[in-house]
Backbone as XML, in Angstrom:
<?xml version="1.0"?>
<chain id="A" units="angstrom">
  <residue number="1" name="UNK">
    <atom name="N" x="0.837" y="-1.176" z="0.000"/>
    <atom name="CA" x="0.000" y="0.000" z="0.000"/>
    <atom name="C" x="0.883" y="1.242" z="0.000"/>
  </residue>
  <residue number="2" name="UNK">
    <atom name="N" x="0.297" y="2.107" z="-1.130"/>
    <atom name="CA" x="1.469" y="3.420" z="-0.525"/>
    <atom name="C" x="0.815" y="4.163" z="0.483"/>
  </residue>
  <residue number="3" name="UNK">
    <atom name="N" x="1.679" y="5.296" z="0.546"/>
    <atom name="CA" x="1.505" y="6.038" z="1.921"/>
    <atom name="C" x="0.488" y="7.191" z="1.724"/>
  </residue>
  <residue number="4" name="UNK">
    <atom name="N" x="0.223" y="7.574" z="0.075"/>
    <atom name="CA" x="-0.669" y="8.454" z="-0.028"/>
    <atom name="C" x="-2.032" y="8.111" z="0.206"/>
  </residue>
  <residue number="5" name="UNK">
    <atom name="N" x="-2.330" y="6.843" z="-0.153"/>
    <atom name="CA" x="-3.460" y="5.679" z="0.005"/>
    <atom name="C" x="-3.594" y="5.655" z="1.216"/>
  </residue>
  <residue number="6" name="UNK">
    <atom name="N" x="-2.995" y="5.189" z="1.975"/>
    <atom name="CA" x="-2.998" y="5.786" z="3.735"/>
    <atom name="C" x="-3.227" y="6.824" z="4.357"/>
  </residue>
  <residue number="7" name="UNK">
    <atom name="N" x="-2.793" y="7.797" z="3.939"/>
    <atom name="CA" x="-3.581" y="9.410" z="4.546"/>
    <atom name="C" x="-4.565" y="9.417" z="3.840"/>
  </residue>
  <residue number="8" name="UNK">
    <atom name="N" x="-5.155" y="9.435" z="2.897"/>
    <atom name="CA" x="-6.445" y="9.697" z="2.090"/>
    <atom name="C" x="-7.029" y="9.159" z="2.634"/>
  </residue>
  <residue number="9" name="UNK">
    <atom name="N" x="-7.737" y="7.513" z="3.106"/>
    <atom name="CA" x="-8.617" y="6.968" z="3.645"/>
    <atom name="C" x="-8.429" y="6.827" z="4.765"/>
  </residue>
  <residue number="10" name="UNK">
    <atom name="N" x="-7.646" y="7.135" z="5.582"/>
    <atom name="CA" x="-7.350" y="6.729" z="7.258"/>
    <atom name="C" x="-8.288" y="7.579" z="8.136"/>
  </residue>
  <residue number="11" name="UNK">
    <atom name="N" x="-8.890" y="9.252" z="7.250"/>
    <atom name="CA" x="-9.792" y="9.839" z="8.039"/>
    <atom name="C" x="-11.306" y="8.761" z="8.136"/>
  </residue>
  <residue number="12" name="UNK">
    <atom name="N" x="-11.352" y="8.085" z="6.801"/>
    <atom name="CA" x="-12.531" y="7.130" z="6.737"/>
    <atom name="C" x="-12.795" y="5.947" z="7.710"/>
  </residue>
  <residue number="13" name="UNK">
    <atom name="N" x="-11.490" y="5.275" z="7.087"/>
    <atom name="CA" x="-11.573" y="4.057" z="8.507"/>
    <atom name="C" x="-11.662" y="4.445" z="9.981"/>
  </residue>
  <residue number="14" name="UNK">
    <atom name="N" x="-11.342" y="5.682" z="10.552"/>
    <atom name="CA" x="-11.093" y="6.060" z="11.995"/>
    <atom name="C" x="-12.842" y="6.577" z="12.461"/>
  </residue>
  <residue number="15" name="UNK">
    <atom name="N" x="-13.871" y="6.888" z="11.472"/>
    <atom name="CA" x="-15.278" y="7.295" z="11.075"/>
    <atom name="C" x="-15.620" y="6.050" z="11.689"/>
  </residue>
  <residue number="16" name="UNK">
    <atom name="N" x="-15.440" y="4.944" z="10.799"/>
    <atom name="CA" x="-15.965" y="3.727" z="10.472"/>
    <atom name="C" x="-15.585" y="2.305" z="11.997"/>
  </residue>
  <residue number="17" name="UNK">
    <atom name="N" x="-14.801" y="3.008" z="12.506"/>
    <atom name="CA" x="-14.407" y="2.343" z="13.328"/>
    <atom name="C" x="-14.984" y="2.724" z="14.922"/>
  </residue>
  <residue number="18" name="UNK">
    <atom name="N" x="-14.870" y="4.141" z="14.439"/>
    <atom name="CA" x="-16.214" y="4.728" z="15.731"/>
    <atom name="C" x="-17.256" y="4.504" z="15.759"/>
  </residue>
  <residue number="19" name="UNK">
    <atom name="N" x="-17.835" y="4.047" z="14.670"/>
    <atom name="CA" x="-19.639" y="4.004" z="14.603"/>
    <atom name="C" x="-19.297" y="2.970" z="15.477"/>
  </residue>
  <residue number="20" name="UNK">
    <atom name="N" x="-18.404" y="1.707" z="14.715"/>
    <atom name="CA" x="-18.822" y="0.233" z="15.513"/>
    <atom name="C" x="-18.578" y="0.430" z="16.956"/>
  </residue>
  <residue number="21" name="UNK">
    <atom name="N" x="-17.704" y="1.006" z="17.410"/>
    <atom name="CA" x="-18.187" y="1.605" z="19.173"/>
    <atom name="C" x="-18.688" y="1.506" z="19.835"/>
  </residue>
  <residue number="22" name="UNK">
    <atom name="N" x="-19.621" y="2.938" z="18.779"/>
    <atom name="CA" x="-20.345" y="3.715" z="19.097"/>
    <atom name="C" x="-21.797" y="3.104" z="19.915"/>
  </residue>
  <residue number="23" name="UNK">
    <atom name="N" x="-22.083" y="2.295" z="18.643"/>
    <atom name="CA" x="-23.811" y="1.503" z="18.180"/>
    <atom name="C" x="-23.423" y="0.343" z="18.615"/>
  </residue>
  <residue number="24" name="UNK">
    <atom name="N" x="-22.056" y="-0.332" z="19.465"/>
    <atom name="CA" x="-21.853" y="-1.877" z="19.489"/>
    <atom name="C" x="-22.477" y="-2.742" z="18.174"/>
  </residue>
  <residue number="25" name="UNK">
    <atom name="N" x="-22.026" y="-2.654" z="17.648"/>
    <atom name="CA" x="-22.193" y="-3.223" z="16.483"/>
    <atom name="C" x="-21.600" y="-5.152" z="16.239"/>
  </residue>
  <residue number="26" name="UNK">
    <atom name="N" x="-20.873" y="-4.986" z="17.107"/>
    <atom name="CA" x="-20.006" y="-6.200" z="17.222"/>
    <atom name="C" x="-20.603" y="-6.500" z="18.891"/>
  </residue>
  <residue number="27" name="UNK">
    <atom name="N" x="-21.400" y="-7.814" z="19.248"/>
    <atom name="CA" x="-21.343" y="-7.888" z="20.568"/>
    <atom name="C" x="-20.560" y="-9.336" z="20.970"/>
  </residue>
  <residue number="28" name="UNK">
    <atom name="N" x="-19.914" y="-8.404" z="22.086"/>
    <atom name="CA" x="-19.403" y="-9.625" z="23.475"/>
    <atom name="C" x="-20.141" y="-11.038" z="23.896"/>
  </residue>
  <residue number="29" name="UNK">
    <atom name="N" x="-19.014" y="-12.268" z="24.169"/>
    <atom name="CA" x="-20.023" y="-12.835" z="24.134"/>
    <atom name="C" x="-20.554" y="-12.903" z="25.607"/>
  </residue>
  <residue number="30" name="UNK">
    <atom name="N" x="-19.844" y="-12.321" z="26.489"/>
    <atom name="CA" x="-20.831" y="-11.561" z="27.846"/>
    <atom name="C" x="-22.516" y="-11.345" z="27.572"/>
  </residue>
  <residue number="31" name="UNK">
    <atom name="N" x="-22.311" y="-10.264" z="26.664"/>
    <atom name="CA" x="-23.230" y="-9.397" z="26.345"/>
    <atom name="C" x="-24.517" y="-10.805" z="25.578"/>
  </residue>
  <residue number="32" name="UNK">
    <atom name="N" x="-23.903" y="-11.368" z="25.192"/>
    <atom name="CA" x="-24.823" y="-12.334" z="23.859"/>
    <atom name="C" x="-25.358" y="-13.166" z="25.098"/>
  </residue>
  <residue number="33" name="UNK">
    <atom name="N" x="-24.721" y="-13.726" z="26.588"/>
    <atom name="CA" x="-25.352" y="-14.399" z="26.982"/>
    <atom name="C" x="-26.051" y="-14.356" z="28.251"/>
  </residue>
  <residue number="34" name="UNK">
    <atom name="N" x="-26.444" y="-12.670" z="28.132"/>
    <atom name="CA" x="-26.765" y="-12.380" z="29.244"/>
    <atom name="C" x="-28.376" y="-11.836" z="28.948"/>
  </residue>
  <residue number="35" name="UNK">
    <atom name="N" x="-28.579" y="-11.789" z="27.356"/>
    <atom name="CA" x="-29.711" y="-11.451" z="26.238"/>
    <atom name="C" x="-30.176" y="-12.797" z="26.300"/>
  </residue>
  <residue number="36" name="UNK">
    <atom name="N" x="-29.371" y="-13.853" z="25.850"/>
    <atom name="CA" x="-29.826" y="-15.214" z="25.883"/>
    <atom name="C" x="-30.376" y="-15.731" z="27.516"/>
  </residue>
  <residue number="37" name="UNK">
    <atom name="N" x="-29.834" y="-15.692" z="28.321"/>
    <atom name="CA" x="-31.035" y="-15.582" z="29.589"/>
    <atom name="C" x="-32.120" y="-14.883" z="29.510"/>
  </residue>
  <residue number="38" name="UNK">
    <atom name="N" x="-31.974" y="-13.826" z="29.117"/>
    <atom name="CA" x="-33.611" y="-12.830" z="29.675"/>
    <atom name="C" x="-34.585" y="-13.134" z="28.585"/>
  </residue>
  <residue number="39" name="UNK">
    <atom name="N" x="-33.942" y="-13.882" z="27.302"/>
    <atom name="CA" x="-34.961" y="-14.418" z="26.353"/>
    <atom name="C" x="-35.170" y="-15.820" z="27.125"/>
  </residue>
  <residue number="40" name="UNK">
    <atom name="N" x="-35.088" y="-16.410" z="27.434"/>
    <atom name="CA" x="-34.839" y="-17.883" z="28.095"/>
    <atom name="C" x="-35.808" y="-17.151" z="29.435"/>
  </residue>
  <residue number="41" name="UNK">
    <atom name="N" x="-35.777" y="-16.759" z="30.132"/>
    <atom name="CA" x="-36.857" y="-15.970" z="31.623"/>
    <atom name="C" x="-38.156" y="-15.309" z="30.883"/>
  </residue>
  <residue number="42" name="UNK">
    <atom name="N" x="-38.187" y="-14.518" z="29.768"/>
    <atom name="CA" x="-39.220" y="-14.127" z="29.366"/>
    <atom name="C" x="-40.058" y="-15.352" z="28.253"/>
  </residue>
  <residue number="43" name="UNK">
    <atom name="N" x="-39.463" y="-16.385" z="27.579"/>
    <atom name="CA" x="-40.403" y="-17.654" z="27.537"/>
    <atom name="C" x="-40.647" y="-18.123" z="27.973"/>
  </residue>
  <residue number="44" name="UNK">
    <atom name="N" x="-40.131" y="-18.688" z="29.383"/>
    <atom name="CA" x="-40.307" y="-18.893" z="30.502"/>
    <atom name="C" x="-41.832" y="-18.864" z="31.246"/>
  </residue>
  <residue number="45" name="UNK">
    <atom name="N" x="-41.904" y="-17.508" z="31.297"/>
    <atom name="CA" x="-42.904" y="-16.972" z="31.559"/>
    <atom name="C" x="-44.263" y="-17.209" z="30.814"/>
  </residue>
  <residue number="46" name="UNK">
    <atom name="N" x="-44.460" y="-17.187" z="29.415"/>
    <atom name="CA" x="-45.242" y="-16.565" z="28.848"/>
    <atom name="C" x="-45.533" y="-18.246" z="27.889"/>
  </residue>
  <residue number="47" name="UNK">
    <atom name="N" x="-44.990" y="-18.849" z="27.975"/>
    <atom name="CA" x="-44.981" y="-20.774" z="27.353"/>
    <atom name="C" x="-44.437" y="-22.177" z="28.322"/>
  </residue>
  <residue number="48" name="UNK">
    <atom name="N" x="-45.241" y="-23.024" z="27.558"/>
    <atom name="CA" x="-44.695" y="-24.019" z="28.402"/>
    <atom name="C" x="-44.269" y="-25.083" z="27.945"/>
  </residue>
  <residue number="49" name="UNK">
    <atom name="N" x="-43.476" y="-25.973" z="28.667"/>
    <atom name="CA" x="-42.505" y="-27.066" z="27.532"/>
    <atom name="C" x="-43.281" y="-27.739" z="27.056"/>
  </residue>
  <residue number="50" name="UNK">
    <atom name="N" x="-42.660" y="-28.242" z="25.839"/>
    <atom name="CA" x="-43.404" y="-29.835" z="25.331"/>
    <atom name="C" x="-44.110" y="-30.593" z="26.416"/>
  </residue>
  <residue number="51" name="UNK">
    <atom name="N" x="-43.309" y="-31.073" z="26.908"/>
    <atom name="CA" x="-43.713" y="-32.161" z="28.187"/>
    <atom name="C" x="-44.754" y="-32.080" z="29.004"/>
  </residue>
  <residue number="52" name="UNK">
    <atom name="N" x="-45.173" y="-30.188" z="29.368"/>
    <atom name="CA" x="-45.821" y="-29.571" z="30.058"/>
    <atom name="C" x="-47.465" y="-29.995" z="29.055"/>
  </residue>
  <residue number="53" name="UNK">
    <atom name="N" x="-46.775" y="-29.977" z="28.140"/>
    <atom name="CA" x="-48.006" y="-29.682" z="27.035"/>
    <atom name="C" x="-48.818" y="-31.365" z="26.675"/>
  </residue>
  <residue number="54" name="UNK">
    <atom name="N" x="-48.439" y="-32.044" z="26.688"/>
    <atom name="CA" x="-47.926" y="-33.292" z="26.562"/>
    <atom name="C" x="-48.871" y="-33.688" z="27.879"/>
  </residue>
  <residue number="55" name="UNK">
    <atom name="N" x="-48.487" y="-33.651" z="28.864"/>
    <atom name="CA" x="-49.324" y="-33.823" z="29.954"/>
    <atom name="C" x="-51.018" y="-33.344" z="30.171"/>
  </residue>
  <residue number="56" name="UNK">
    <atom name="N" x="-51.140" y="-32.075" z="29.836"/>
    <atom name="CA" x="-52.284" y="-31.416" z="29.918"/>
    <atom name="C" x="-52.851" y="-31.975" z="28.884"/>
  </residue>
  <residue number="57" name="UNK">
    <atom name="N" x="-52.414" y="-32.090" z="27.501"/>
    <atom name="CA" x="-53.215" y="-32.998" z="26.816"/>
    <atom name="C" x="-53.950" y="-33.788" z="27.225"/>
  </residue>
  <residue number="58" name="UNK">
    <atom name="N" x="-53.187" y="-34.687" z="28.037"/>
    <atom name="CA" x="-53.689" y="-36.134" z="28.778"/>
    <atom name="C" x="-54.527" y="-36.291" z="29.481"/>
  </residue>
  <residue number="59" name="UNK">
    <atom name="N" x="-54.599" y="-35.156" z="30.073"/>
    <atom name="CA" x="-55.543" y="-34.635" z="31.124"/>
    <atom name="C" x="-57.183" y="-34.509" z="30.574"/>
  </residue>
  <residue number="60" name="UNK">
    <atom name="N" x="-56.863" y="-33.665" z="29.489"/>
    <atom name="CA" x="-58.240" y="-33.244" z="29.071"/>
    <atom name="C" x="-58.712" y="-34.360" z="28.017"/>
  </residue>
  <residue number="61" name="UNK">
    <atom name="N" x="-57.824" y="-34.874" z="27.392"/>
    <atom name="CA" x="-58.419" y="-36.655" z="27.105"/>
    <atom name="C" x="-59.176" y="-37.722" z="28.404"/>
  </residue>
  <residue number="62" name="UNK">
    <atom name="N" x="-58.661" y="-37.525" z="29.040"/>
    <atom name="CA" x="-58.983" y="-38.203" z="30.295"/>
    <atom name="C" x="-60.672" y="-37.444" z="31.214"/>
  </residue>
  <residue number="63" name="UNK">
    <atom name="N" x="-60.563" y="-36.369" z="30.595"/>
    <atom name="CA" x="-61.695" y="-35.890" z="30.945"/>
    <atom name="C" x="-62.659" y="-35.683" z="30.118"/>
  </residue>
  <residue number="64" name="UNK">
    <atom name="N" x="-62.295" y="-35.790" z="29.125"/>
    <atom name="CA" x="-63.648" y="-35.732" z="27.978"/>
    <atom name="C" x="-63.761" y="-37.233" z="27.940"/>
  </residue>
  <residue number="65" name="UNK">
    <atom name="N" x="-62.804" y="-38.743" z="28.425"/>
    <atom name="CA" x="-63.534" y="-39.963" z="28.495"/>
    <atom name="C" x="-64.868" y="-39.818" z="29.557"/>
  </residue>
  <residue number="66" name="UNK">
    <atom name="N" x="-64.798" y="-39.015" z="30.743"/>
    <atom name="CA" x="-64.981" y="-39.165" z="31.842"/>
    <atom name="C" x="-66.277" y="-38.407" z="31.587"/>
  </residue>
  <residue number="67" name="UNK">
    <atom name="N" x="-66.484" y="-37.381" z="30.773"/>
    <atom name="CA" x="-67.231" y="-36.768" z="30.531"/>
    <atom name="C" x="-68.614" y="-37.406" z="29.255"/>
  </residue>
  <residue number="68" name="UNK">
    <atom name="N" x="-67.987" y="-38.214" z="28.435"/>
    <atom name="CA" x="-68.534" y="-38.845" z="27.672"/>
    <atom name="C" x="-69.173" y="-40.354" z="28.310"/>
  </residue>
  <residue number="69" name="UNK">
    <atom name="N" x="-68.598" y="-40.874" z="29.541"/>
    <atom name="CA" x="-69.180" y="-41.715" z="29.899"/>
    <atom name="C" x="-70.385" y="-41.544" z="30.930"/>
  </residue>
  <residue number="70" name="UNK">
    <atom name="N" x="-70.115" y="-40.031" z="31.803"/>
    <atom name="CA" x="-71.580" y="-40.042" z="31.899"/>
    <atom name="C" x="-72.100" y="-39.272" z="31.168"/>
  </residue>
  <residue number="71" name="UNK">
    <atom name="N" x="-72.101" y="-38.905" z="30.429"/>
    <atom name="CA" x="-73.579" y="-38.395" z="29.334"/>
    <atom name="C" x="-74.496" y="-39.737" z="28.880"/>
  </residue>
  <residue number="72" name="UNK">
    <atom name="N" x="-72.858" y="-41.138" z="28.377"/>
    <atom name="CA" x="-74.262" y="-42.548" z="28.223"/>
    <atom name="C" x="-74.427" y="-42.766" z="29.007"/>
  </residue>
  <residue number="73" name="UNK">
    <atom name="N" x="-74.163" y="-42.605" z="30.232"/>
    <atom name="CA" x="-74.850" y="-43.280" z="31.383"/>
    <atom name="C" x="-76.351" y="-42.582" z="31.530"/>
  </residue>
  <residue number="74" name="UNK">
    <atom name="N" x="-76.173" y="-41.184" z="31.641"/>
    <atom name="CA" x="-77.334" y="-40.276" z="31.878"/>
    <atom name="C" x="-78.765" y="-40.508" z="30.557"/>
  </residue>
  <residue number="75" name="UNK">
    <atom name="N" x="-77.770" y="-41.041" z="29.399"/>
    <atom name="CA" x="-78.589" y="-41.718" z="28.072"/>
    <atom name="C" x="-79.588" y="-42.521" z="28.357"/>
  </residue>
  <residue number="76" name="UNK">
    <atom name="N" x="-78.474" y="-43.670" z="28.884"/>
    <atom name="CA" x="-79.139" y="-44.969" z="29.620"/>
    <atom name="C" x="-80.261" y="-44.541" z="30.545"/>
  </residue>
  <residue number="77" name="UNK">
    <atom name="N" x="-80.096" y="-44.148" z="31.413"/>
    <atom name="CA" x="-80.829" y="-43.743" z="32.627"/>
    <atom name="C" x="-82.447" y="-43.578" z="32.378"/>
  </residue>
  <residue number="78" name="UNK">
    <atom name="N" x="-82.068" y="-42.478" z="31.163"/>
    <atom name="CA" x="-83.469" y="-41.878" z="30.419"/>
    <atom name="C" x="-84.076" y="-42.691" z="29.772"/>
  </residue>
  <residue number="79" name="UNK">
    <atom name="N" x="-83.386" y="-43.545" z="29.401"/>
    <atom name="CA" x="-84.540" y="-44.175" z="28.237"/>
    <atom name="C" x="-84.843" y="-45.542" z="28.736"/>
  </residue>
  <residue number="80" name="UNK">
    <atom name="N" x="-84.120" y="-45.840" z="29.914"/>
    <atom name="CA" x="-84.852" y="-46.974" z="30.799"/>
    <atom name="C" x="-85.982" y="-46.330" z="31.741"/>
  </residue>
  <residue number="81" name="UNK">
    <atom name="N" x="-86.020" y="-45.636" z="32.253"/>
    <atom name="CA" x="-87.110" y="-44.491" z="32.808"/>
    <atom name="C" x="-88.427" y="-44.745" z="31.997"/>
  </residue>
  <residue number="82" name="UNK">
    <atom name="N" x="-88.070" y="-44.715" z="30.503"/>
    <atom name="CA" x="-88.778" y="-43.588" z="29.708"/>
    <atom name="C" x="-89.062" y="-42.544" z="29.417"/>
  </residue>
  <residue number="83" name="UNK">
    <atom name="N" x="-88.191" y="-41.759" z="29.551"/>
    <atom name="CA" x="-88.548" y="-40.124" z="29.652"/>
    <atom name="C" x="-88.476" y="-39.561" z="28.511"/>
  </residue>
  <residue number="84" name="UNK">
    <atom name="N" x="-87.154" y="-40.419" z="27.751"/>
    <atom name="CA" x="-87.041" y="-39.885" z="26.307"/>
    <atom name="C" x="-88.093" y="-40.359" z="25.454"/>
  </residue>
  <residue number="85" name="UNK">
    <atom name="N" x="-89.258" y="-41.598" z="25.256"/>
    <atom name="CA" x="-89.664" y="-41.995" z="24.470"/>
    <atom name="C" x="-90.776" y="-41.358" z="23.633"/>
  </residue>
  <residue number="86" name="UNK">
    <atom name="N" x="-90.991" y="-41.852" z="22.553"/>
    <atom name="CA" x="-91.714" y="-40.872" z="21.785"/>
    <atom name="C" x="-93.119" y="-41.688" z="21.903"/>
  </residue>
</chain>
């Protein structure tokens, strides 16, 4: 490189080198994993794991059996009665 090439753009690069500074443009990986927790605490919060999900499923399967078996029961009930008959 010559030296005139060097003073001509060196006011540029010394610009260009402040922005990144400036704006952190480049982050630490401090910085990267201290963002990666508070994203990790704020899903946390606001979702729940597979597993979590997975379970409650089970749950409300288990209750719509429970729920469907007495409605025939309550079926049964009626139409041995007679209440439903036409």
């Amino acid at each position: 490189m010559d030296k005139d090439f060097i003073q001509k753009y060196a006011p540029v690069l010394l610009v260009g080198i402040a922005l990144i500074f400036q704006y952190n443009l480049f982050v630490t990986p401090e910085k990267l994993e201290h963002t990666h927790r508070e994203i990790l605490a704020e899903i946390s919060k606001g979702y729940i794991t597979k597993s979590e999900f997975g379970n409650v499923k089970e749950q409300l399967a288990d209750i719509n059996k429970k729920i469907d078996k007495i409605y025939d029961t309550l079926i049964k009930e009626r139409s041995t009665d007679g209440f439903n008959q036409n």
